[in-house]
C-alpha positions in Angstrom: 67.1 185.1 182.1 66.4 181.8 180.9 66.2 181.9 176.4 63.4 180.9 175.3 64.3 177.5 172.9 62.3 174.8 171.5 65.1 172.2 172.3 64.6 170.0 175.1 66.0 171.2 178.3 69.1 169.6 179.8 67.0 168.2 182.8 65.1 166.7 180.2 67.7 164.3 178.8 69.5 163.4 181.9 65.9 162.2 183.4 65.7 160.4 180.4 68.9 158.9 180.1 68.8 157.9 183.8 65.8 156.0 183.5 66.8 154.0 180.1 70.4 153.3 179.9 71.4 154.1 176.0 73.2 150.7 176.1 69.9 148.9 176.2 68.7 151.2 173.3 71.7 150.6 171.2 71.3 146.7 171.9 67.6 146.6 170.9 68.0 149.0 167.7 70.5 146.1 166.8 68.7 143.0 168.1 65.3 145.5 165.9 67.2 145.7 162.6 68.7 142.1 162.4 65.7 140.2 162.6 64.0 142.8 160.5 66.7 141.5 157.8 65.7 138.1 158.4 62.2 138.4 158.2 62.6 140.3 155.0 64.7 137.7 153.3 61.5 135.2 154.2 58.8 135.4 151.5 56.3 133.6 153.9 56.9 136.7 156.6 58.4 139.3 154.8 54.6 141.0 154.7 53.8 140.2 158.0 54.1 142.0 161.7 55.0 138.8 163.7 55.8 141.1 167.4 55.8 138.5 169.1 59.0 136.5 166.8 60.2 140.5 166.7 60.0 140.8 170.9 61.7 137.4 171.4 64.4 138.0 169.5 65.1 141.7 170.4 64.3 140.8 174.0 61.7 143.1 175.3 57.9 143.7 174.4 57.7 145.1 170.9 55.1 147.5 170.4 52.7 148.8 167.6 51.9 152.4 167.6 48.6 151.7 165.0 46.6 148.1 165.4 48.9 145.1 163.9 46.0 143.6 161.9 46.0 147.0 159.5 48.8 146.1 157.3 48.4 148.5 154.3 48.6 151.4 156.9 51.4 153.0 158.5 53.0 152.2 161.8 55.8 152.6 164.5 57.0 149.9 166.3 58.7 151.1 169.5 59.7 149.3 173.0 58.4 151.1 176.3 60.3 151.3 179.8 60.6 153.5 182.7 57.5 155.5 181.3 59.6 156.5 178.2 58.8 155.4 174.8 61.6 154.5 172.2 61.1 154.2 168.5 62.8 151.0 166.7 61.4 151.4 163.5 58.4 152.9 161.2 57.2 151.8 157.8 54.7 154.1 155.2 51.8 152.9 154.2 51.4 150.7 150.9 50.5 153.5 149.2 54.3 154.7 149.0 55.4 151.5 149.6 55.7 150.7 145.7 54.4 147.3 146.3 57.0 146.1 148.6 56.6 144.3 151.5 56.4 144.8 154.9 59.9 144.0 156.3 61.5 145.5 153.4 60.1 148.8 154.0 60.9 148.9 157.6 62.9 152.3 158.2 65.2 151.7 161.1 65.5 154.4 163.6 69.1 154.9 164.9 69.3 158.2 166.9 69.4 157.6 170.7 67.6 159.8 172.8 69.0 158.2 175.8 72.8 160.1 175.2 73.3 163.8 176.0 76.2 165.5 177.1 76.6 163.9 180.1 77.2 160.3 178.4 78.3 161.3 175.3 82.0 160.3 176.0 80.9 156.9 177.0 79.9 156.3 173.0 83.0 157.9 171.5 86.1 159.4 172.4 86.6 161.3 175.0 87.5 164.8 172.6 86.0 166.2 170.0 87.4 165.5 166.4 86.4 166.2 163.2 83.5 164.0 161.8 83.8 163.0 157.9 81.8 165.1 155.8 80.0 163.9 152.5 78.0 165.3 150.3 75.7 164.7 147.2 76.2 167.5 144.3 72.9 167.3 141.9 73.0 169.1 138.7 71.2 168.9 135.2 71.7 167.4 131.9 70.9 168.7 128.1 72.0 169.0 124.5 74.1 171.5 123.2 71.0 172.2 120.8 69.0 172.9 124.1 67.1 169.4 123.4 66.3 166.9 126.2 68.0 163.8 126.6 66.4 160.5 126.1 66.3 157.9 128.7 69.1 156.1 126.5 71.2 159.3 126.8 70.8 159.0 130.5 72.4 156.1 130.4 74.8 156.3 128.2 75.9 159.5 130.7 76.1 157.9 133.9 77.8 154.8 132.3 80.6 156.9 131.0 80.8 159.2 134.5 81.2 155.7 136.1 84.1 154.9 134.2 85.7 158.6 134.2 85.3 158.4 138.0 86.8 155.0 139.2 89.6 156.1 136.6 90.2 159.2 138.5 89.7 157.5 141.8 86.8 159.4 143.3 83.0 157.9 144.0 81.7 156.6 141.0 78.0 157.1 141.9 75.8 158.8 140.1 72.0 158.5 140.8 68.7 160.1 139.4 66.4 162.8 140.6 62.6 163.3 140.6 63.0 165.1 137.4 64.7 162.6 134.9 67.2 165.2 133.7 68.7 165.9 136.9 71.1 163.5 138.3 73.3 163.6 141.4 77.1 162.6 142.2 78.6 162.0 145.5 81.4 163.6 147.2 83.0 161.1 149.2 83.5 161.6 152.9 86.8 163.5 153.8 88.6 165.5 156.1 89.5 169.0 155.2 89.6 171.7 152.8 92.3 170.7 150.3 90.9 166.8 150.3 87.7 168.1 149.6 88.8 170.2 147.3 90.3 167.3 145.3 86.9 165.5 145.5 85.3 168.1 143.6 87.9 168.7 141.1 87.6 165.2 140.5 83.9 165.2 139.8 84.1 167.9 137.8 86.7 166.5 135.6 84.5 163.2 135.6 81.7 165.2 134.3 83.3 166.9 131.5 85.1 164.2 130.2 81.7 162.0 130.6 79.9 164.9 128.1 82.7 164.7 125.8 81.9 161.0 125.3 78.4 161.1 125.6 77.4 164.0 123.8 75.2 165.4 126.8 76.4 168.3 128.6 76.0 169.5 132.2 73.8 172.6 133.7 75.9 173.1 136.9 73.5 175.8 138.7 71.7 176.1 141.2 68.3 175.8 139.2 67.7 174.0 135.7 67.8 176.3 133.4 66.8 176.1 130.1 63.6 175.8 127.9 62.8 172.3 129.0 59.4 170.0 129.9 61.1 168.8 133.1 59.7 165.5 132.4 59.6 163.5 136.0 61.0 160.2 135.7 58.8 157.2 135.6 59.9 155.3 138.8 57.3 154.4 141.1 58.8 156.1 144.3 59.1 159.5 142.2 55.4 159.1 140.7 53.6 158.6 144.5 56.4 162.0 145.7 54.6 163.7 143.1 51.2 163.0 143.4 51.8 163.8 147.2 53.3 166.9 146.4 50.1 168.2 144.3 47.7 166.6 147.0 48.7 168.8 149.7 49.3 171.8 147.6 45.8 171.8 145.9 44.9 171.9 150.2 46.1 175.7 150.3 44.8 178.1 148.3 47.6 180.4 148.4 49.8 177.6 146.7 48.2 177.6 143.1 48.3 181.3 143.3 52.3 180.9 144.1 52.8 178.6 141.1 50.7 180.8 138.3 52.2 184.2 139.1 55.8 181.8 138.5 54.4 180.5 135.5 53.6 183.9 134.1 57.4 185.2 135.5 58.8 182.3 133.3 56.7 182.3 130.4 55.8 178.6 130.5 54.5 177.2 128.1 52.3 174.3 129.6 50.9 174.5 133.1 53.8 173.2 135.1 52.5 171.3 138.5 54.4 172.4 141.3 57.0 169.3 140.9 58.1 170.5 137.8 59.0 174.3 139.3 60.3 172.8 141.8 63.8 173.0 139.6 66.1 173.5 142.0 69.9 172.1 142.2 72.1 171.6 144.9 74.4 170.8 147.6 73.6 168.4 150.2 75.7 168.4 152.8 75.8 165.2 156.0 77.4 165.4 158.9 78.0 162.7 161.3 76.4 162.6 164.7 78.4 161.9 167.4 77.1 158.8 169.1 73.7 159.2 167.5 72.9 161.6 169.9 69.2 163.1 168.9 69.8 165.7 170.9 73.2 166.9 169.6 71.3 166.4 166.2 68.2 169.0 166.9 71.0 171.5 168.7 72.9 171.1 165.5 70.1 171.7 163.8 68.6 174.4 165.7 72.0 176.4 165.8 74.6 175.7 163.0 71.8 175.0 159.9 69.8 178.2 161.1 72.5 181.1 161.6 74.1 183.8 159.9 77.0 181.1 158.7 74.1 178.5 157.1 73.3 182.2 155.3 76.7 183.5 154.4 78.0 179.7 153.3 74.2 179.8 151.1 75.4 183.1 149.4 78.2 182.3 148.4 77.1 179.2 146.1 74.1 180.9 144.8 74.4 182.2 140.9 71.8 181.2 138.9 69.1 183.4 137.8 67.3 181.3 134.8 64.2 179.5 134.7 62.5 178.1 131.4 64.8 179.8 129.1 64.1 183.6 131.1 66.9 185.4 133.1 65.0 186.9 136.0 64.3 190.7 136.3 64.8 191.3 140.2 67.0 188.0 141.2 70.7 186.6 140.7 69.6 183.4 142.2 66.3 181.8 142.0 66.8 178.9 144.0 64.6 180.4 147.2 62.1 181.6 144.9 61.4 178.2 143.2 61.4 176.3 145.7 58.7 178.9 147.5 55.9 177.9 145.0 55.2 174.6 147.1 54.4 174.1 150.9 56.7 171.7 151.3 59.6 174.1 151.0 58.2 176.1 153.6 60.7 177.3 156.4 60.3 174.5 160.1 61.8 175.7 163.3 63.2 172.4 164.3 62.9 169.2 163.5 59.7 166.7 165.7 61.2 164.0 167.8 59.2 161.2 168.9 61.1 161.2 172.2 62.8 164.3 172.6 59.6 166.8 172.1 56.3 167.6 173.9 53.8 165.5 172.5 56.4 163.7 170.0 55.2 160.9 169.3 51.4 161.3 168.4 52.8 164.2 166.9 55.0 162.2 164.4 52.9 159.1 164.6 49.6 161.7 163.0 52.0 163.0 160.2 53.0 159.5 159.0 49.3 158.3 158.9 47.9 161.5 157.5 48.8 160.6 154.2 51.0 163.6 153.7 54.7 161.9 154.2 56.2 159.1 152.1 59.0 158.5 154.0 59.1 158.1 158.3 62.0 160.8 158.6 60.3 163.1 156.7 57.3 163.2 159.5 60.0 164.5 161.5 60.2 167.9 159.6 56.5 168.8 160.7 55.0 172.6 159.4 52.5 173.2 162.3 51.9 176.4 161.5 49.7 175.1 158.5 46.2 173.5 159.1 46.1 170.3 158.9 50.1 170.1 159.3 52.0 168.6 156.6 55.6 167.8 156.1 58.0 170.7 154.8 60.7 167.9 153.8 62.2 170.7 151.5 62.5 173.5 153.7 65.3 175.4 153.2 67.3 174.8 156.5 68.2 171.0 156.5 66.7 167.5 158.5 68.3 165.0 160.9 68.4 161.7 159.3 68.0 158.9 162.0 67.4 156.3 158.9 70.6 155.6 156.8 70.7 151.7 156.0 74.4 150.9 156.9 76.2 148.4 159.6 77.1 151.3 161.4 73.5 152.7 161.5 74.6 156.6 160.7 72.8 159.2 161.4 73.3 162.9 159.7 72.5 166.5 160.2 72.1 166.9 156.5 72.2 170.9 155.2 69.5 170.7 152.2 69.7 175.1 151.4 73.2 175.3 149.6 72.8 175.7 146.0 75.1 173.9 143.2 78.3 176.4 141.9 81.0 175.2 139.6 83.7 176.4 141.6 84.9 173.5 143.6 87.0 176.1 145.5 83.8 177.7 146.6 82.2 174.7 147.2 84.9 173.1 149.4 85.3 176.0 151.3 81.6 175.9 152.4 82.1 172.1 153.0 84.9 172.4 155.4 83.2 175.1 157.1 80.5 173.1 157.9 82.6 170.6 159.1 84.3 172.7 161.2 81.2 175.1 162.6 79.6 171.1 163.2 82.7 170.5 165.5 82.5 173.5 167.6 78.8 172.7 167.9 80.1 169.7 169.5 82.4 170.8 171.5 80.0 173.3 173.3 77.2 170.4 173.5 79.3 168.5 175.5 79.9 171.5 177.5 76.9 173.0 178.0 74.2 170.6 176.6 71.5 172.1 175.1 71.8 175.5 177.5 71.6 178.6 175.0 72.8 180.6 177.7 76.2 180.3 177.5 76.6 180.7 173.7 73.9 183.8 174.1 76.5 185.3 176.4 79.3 184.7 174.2 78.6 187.6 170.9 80.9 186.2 168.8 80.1 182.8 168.7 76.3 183.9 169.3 76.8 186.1 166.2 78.2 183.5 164.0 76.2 180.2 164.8 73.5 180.9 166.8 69.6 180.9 165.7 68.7 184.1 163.4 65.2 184.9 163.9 62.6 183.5 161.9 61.9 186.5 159.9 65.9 187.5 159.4 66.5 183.9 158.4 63.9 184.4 155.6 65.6 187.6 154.6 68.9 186.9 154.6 67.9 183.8 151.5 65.8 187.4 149.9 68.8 189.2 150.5 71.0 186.7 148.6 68.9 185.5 145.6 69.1 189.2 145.0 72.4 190.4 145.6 74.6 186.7 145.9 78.1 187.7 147.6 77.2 191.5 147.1 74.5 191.3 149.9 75.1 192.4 153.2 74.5 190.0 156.4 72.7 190.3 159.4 74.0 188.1 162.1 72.0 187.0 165.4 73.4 190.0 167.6 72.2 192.3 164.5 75.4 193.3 163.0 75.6 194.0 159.4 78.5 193.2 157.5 79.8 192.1 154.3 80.6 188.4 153.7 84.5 189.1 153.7 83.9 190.6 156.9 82.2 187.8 158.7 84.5 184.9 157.5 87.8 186.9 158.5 85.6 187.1 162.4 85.2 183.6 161.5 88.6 182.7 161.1 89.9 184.0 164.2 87.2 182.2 166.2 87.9 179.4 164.9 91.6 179.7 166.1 90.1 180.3 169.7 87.6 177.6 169.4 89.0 174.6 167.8 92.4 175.2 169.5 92.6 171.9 171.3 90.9 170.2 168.8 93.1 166.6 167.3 93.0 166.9 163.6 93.0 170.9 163.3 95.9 172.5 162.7 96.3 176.8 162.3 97.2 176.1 158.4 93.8 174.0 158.1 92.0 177.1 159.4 93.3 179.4 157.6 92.9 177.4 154.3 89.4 177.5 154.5 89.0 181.4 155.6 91.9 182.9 154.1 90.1 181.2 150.6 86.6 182.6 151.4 88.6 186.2 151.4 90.3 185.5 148.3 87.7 184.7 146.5 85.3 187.3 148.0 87.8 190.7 148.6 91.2 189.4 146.7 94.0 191.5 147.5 94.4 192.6 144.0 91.1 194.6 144.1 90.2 192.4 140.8 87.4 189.7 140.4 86.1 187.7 137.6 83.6 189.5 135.4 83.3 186.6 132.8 82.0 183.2 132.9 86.1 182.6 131.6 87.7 184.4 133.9 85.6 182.9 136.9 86.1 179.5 135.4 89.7 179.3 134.2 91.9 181.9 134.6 94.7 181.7 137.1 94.4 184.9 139.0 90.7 185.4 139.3 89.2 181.7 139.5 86.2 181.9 141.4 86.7 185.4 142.0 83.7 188.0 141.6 79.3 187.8 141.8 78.6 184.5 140.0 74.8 185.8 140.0 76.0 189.0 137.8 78.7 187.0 136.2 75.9 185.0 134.7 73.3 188.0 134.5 75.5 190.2 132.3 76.8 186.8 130.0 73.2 186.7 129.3 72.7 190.5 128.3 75.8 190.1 125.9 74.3 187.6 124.6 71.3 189.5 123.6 69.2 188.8 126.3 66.6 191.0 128.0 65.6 190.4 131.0 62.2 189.0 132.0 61.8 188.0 128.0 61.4 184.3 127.1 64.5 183.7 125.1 65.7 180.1 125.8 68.4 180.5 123.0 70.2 183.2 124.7 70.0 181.5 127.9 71.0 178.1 126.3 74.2 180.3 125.1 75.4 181.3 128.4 74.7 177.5 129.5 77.0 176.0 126.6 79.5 178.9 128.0 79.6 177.6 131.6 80.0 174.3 130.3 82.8 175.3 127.4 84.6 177.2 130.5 84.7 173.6 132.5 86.0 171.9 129.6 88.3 174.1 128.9 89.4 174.2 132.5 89.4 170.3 133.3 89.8 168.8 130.0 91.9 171.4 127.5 94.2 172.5 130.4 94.9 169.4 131.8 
């Protein structure tokens, strides 16, 4: 019996691959994207659509999905051959274009739909190795006092992280988010568990020593969470996300409803627009697709980002349960529940290709001129369950990025529903599972293609990575906001289990699986695995109960429910739940952070 799937079927992408070789694409893309640089470098063309000067250079006719002459309008340019249509590039409209021009804005478009498993190993080697994994850790700034920082602050903070980080040798990025208190650091790509693991130590020790010289400390969870305006910051990209975001929420009525029942849960002072909720924090995770194959990137997607691993890797980050300067009354983690009060976190089945799905293109091509995207990958991530569709570019599964601005014209499965922890124990262990669940993706596409069948027939690995059910997916995220590491998983077959349980089936799979695998040794498996166990069921029968303990001592670091940890730090502190009381919350904040500097500046 044949599964039914929305990925393309394996027929599909050999018919396509036979009739466009994914040689010609590659050269094309490239031919595309250098003149597209030349262009913009030209202030007489740089707001211009010269196809023809486009077509001669790249070699074949250069298309426009939308008519050339409307310039302040969206479009796709795209080359067609063998009745198959290939996208090059797209561009928003000038409305989220921030005043730039034309050939600056062009979004290159580097997956291939012409390469599926049958070609795969003409691209890249002939095995299966690990692919580097980064990641981008976003997290929140404040006063001790509980007071804002200024714009100068801001500045004064990411100067000194600069500095602390090429001192300590790690990625001295640091960039800002939407809301102009939240800032994001990048973990560099690597290889492993115990490399990664360095990474994050490294940030962290970056961080602390950059709020000992700057006087602003950090909010490491997976929501901002004190008393706070959540003032968005004033650049022009973030001001058009915004007013998107309340556009297509004031469409659906049941969206202001969701956003005044959280105003009333959090006691907000002012009427917060949806943006400001939206407070979430986290970790985003990229992995590298082999080849640029866009269909190894939607089976990634459909698989690995939507099983009972994406859950059980989700759970065991999540520990935050403060909003606005309340601890929640029901929830250790509020991440889910945040980012539920706008459409554009609702949950997508899989990502829209313009080659690769029925009805692609017009489908993506719509989206993009609806008004409702601001950038061209984000038409991908298409919610057609709503009316009109809109974008859910922060649903809480992940998107495949076919647009990273590099010479080697990356593309990424990028994991967008793992919250931000301080244990960079935790944190690497989720990492290098990833890495390692992304590898025996892989290794069956290459197999097997895009055939569900196989893995379906297979329990274990169908029980560990593949698709949960819409509805069990949602639950699993209820299940963990209110319980963290205490809840119990569901996987796809329907066995229940507790998270110690499913990483030690884990483990052993992942003997079997990634066996033959260059790069993988036993001892690298059983780092990662044998360190989920730890930390969940330690041998000792003791855990953390303090933010201390969890933080900095020896024998139960990163031990315990990081949700209760936090819940119970609060009621020590005073607190009672569901009451507005910033100053108790603001408390167990200067704790968390006290606990990092004690364990990455005092003890070092």
């Amino acid at each position: 019996m044949e599964l039914e799937s929305p990925l393309p079927s394996n027929d599909e992408l050999v018919q396509l691959g036979e009739a466009i070789n994914w040689r010609v694409i590659e050269d094309h893309r490239l031919r595309f994207n250098q003149i597209v640089n030349q262009l913009a470098g030209d202030a007489s063309l740089a707001d211009t659509l010269p196809l023809d000067q486009i077509s001669e250079f790249v070699g074949a006719s250069v298309k426009s999905y939308f008519p050339q002459a409307e310039l302040a309008s969206p479009n796709i340019l795209y080359i067609e051959a063998q009745g198959y249509a290939y996208v090059l590039g797209s561009y928003v409209s000038a409305r989220y274009r921030k005043g730039e021009a034309i050939m600056k804005s062009m979004t290159p478009y580097n997956l291939n739909p012409a390469i599926n498993h049958t070609n795969l190993t003409e691209t890249d080697t002939p095995t299966t190795r690990l692919r580097a994994l980064g990641a981008e850790i976003e997290l929140g700034l404040l006063h001790a006092d509980g007071s804002s920082p200024t714009d100068e602050d801001m500045r004064a903070f990411e100067q000194h992280y600069q500095t602390n980080a090429r001192r300590l040798g790690i990625t001295p990025h640091v960039d800002h988010e939407a809301c102009r208190y939240q800032v994001e650091t990048h973990v560099a790509p690597s290889v492993g568990y115990l490399e990664t693991r360095q990474s994050l130590d490294g940030i962290l020790q970056a961080l602390v020593a950059s709020s000992e010289s700057s006087g602003v400390i950090t909010a490491l969870l997976p929501t901002y969470p004190t008393e706070s305006d959540f003032a968005m910051s004033n650049d022009p990209k973030v001001q058009t996300a915004v007013d998107l975001m309340l556009h297509v929420n004031s469409l659906y009525p049941e969206y202001p409803k969701r956003l005044a029942e959280a105003h009333t849960r959090y006691h907000c002072p002012v009427p917060y627009h949806h943006v400001e909720m939206f407070r979430l924090q986290g970790c985003h995770i990229h992995l590298d697709i082999a080849g640029r194959s866009e269909a190894l990137g939607l089976f990634a997607f459909y698989t690995m980002l939507r099983s009972a691993s994406a859950s059980a890797n989700a759970a065991v980050l999540k520990g935050g349960p403060f909003a606005n300067g309340v601890c929640d009354t029901d929830r250790l983690c509020l991440r889910e529940y945040l980012r539920h009060t706008t459409i554009t976190g609702n949950y997508i089945h899989i990502p829209t290709s313009p080659h690769l799905s029925p009805n692609g293109m017009d489908h993506y091509a719509a989206l993009l001129n609806s008004g409702f995207v601001n950038a061209p990958a984000r038409a991908m991530l298409i919610d057609y369950d709503m009316n009109p569709p809109i974008s859910a570019m922060h649903n809480p599964i992940g998107r495949v990025r076919p647009d990273l601005r590099n010479s080697k014209r990356i593309c990424t499965v990028e994991s967008t529903g793992m919250p931000a922890n301080i244990s960079s124990a935790r944190t690497a262990a989720v990492l290098t599972d990833f890495e390692f669940s992304h590898t025996a993706m892989e290794l069956y596409f290459r197999k097997h293609g895009t055939n569900l069948e196989p893995m379906y027939e297979d329990k274990t690995m169908w029980s560990l990575l593949g698709p949960l059910p819409h509805t069990m997916y949602l639950d699993m995220h209820e299940q963990s906001d209110r319980f963290c590491t205490d809840m119990t998983l569901k996987t796809a077959t329907g066995e229940e289990m507790s998270l110690a349980e499913f990483y030690d089936r884990k483990r052993v799979y992942m003997h079997k699986a990634l066996f033959d695998v260059p790069g993988i040794s036993p001892r690298n498996i059983d780092d990662v695995y044998m360190s989920f166990i730890r930390m969940l069921e330690p041998a000792s029968g003791r855990v953390a109960h303090t933010i201390e303990q969890y933080m900095v001592d020896p024998k139960l670091r990163s031990t315990g429910n990081w949700g209760q940890i936090l819940r119970d730090a609060f009621l020590e502190e005073g607190g009672v739940m569901g009451k507005f009381q910033p100053n108790e919350v603001l408390r167990v904040v200067n704790r968390v952070h006290n606990a990092l500097r004690e364990r990455y500046l005092v003890a070092s």
